[in-house]
N, C-alpha and C positions, 0 to 999 in steps of 0.2 A: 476174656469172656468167652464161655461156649455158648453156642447157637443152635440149636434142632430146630432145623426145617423138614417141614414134610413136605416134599411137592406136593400130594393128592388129597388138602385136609377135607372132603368129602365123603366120607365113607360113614357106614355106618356107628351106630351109639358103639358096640362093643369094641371097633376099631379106635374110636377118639379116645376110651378110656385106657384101651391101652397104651394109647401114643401119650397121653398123660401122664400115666405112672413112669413109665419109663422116662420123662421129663425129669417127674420130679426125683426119682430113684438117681437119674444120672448127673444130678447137682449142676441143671441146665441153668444158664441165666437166664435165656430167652426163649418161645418158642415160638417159629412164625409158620404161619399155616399159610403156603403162599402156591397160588392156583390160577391158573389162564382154565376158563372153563365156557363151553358154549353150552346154551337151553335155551330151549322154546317153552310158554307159558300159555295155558288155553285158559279157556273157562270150562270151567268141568259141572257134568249133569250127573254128577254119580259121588256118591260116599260108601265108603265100602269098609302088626306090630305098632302102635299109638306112638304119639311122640307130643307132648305138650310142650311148646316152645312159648317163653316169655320175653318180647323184646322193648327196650328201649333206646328210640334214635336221635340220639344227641349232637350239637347242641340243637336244641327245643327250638327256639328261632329261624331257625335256615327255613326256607319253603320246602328244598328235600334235602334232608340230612342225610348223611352216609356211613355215618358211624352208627354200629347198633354195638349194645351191650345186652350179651343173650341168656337165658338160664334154661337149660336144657334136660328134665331131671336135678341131679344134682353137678352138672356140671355147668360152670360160669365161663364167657370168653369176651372178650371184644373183638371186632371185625369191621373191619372197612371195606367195601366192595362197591364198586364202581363201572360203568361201562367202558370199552374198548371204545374208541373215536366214534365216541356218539351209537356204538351200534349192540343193543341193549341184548342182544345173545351170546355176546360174549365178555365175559366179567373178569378183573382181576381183583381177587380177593386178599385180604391179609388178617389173620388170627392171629392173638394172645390171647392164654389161658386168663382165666382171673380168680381169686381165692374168693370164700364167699363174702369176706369181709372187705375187700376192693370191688366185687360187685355190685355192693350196700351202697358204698360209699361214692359210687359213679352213679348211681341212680338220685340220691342225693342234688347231679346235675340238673338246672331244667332240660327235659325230655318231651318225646311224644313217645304215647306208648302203644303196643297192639298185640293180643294173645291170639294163638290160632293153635292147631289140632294138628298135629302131620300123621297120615297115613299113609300106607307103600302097599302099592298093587302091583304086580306082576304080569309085566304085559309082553310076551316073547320075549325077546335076549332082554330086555330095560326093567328098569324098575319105574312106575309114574311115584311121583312127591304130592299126594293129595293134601291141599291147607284149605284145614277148614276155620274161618274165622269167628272169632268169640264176642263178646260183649256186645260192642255200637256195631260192631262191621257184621256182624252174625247174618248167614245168608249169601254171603262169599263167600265161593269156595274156585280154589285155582288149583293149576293141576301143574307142574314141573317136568321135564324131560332131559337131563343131562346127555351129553354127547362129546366122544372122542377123539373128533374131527369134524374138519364142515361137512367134509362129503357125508359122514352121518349126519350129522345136521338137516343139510338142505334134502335128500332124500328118503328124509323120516317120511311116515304117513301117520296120523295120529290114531288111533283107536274111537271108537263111536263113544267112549264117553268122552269126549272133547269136546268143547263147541266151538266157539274159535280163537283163532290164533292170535295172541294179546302180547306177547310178545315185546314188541315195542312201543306199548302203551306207555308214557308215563307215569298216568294218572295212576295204574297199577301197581308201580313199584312200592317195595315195603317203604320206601322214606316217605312217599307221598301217602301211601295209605292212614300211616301213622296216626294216631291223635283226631281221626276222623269215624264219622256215622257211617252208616251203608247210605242214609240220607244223602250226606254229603256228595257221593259219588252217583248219585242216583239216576242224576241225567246221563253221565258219559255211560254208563252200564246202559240207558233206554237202549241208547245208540245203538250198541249192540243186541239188541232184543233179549238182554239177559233177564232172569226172573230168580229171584230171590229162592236159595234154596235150601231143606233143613236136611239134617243131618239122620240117614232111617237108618243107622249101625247100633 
């Protein structure tokens, strides 16, 4: 059995596509997208290259599920991503590609599901991960910062469109999010004096 692992499966739409073809070109059995990655997560007062992301996180039962099955454009994967000993900024991820017809056919599972919007702003050396959330969740919008090391980590400063640092929320994570209103999360959002916000792009 051959195995393509990419340590870094985070990069951009053009870089996944090519790590794909090259998969499928080099008569891989497997491809694991495996990743130790630190972020911080705000709540963002700003909407500003699109990226419509379609997830479902399976199985549907679990209170927070881990497995999502994602459709990205036209590209499908599964992924499990989960925290490091409890501590939600640093995540070990694992990808496989999916054809679209094992993607059909996992959705099929019971799931919870959640659409959101990704856009990418340019903020000094980083890129922000802007998601803006669709349907029930519409008026969420969170904002991503990946990082190369703690020390960048813990010495980030955030940009003034952040509000605050959510990070270790769990109510926030995609598995919890999932299959819920903005309703739904209404109160823990007061908490933070968040205000529901639309999309002016």
């Amino acid at each position: 059995m051959k195995i393509f692992a990419l340590a870094d499966p985070h990069g951009n739409m053009r870089l996944l596509k090519e790590v794909l073809k090259e998969v499928d070109e080099g008569g891989y059995d497997v491809f694991l997208g495996l990743g130790d990655f630190m972020s911080k997560k705000f709540f963002s007062k700003l909407v500003t290259s699109l990226d419509v992301e379609k997830k479902s996180f399976i199985p549907g039962h679990m209170r927070h599920p881990i497995i999502r099955i994602r459709k990205k454009g036209d590209i499908y994967m599964m992924t499990k991503k989960e925290p490091e000993n409890g501590d939600s900024s640093t995540q070990k991820e694992y990808t496989i590609p999916l054809t679209e017809g094992e993607f059909r056919a996992l959705k099929e599972i019971d799931g919870k599901n959640l659409v959101k919007v990704r856009y990418y702003k340019k903020y000094k050396d980083r890129t922000a991960e802007i998601d803006v959330f669709k349907g029930d969740l519409e008026g969420l919008v969170l904002v991503d910062f990946e990082f190369e090391s703690q020390n960048e980590k813990e010495s980030f400063n955030p940009p003034d469109f952040c509000l605050a640092d959510v990070t270790q929320e769990e109510f926030i994570a995609g598995g919890m999010l999932c299959g819920k209103s903005y309703e739904d999360i209404e109160n823990e959002l007061d908490e933070w004096n968040y205000k529901p916000i639309k999309n002016e792009a």
